[in-house]
C-alpha positions in Angstrom: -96.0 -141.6 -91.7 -97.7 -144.4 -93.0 -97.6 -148.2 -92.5 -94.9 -149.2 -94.6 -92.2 -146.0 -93.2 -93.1 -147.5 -89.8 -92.0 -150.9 -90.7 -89.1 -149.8 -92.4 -88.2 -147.3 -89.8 -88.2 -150.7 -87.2 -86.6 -152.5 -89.0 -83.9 -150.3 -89.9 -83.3 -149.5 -86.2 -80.7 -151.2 -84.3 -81.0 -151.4 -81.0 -78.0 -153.6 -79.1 -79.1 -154.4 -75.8 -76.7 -156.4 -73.3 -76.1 -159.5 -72.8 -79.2 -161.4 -70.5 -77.0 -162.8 -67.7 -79.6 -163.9 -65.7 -79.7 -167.4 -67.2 -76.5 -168.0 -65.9 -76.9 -166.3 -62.4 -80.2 -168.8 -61.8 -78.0 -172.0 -63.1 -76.5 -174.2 -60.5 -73.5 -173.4 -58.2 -71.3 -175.9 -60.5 -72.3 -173.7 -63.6 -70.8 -170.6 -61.5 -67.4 -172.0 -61.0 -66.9 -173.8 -64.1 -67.3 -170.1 -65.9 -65.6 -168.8 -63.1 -62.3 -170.9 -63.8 -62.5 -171.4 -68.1 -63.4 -167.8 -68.7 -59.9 -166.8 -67.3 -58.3 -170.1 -68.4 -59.3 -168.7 -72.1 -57.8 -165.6 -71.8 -54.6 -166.3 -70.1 -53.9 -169.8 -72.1 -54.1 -167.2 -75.2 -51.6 -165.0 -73.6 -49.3 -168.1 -72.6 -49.5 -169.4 -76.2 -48.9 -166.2 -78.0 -45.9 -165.0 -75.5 -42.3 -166.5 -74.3 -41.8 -169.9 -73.5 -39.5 -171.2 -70.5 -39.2 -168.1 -68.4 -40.2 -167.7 -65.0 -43.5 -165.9 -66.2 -44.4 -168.7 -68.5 -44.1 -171.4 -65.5 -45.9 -169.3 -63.7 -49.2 -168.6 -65.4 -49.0 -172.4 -66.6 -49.1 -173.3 -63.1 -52.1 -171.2 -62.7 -53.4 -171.9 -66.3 -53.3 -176.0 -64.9 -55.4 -174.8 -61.6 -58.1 -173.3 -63.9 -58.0 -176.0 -66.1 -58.3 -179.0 -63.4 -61.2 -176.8 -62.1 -63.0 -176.3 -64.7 -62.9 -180.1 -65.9 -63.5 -180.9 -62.2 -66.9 -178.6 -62.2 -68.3 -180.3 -65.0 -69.1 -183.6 -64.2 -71.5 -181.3 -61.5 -72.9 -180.3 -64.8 -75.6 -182.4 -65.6 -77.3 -180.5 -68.6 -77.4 -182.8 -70.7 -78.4 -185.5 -69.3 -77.7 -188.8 -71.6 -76.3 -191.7 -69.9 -76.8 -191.0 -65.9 -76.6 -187.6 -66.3 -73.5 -187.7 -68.4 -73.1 -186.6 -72.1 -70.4 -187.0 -74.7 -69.3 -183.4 -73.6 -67.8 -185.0 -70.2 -65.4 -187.2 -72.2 -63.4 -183.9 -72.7 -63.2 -183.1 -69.3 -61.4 -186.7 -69.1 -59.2 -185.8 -71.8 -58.2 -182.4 -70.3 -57.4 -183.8 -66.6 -55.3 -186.7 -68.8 -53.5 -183.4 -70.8 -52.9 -181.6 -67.3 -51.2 -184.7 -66.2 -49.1 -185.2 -70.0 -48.0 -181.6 -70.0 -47.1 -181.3 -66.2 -44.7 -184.7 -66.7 -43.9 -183.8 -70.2 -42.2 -180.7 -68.5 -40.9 -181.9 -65.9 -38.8 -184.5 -68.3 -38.1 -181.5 -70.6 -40.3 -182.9 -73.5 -41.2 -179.5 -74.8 -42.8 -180.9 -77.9 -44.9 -183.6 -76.0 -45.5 -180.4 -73.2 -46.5 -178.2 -76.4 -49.0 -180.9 -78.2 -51.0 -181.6 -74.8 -51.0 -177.8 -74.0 -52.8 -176.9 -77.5 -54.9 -179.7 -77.2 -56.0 -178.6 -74.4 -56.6 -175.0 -75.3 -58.4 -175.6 -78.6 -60.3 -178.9 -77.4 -61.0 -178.1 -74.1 -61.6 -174.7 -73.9 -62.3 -173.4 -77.6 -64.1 -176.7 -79.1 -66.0 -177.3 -75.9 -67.0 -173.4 -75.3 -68.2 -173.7 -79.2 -70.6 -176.6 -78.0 -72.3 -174.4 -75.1 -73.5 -172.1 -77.7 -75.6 -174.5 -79.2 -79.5 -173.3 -78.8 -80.6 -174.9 -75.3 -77.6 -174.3 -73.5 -76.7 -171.4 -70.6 -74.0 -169.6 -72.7 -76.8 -169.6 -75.7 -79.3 -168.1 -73.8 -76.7 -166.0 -72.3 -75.3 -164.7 -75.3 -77.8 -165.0 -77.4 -81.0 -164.4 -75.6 -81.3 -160.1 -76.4 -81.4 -161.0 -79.7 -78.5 -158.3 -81.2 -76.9 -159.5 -84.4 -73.1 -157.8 -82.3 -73.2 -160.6 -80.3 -72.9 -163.3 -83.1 -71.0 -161.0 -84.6 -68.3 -161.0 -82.0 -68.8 -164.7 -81.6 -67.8 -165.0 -85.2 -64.9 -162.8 -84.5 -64.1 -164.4 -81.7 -64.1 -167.9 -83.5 -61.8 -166.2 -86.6 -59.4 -165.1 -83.9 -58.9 -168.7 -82.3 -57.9 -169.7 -85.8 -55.4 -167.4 -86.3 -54.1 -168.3 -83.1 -53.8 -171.8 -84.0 -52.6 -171.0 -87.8 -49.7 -169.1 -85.8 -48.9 -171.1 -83.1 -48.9 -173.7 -86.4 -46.2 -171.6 -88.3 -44.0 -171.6 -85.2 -43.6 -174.9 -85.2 -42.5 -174.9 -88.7 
């Protein structure tokens, strides 16, 4: 086979290798339990938004879905990656803003202001957690070189996907309210 079939034969094979977690196994122990605490927070604030409100199941996993939260916006101001003003970057303003929405939606619901419960709760989710998880994928960051680092186009693929589903998410949860 000659030069040109052996470039086209490597570029025509895929090969999907995992994901390199070692980037996020050397980062600090603050990096560990901030992933630790949103990665379930993402999952199960998707499965709170999506499924019954006011049962005993809902108050519940928001309980838990709060805990994970407050940790997670706790963890970060350990997280000093980008370090712009004293260690601080414009990314930590939205750990403020989701320990202010834990506290709005906790008193919202204890006064039975489901639509002030139900605004801080989906700003939370697609602020904090899906606007904020978009940022660590920027190139430079853990999740990047995470996710990114193998180098298999299925990664940004399910990124992409992943991003599509949050906005059918929202654009549901929007048509509920309607």
């Amino acid at each position: 086979m000659g030069e040109t079939g052996a470039e086209f034969n490597r570029l025509m094979h895929i090969q999907v290798q995992p994901m390199n977690l070692q980037p996020l196994l050397d980062a600090p122990l603050a990096v560990h339990i901030h992933v630790a605490a949103v990665l379930p927070a993402t999952l199960l604030g998707a499965y709170i938004l999506l499924n019954r409100k006011g049962t005993a199941l809902h108050r519940l996993l928001g309980k838990i879905w709060m805990v994970l939260m407050v940790v997670t916006s706790l963890s970060s101001f350990f997280i000093h990656e980008l370090d712009l003003f004293y260690g601080f970057s414009p990314i930590h303003l939205l750990s403020i803003f989701v320990l202010v929405g834990v506290w709005r939606a906790i008193t919202a619901a204890r006064a039975h202001n489901i639509r002030a419960h139900k605004a801080a709760v989906i700003g939370m989710y697609f602020g904090g957690i899906v606007g904020a998880g978009l940022f660590t994928l920027l190139p430079g960051r853990i999740m990047n070189a995470v996710v990114f680092s193998g180098g298999p186009s299925w990664i940004l693929l399910l990124t992409l996907a992943a991003i599509v589903g949050m906005l059918v998410l929202q654009q549901k949860l929007a048509s509920r309210r309607a």
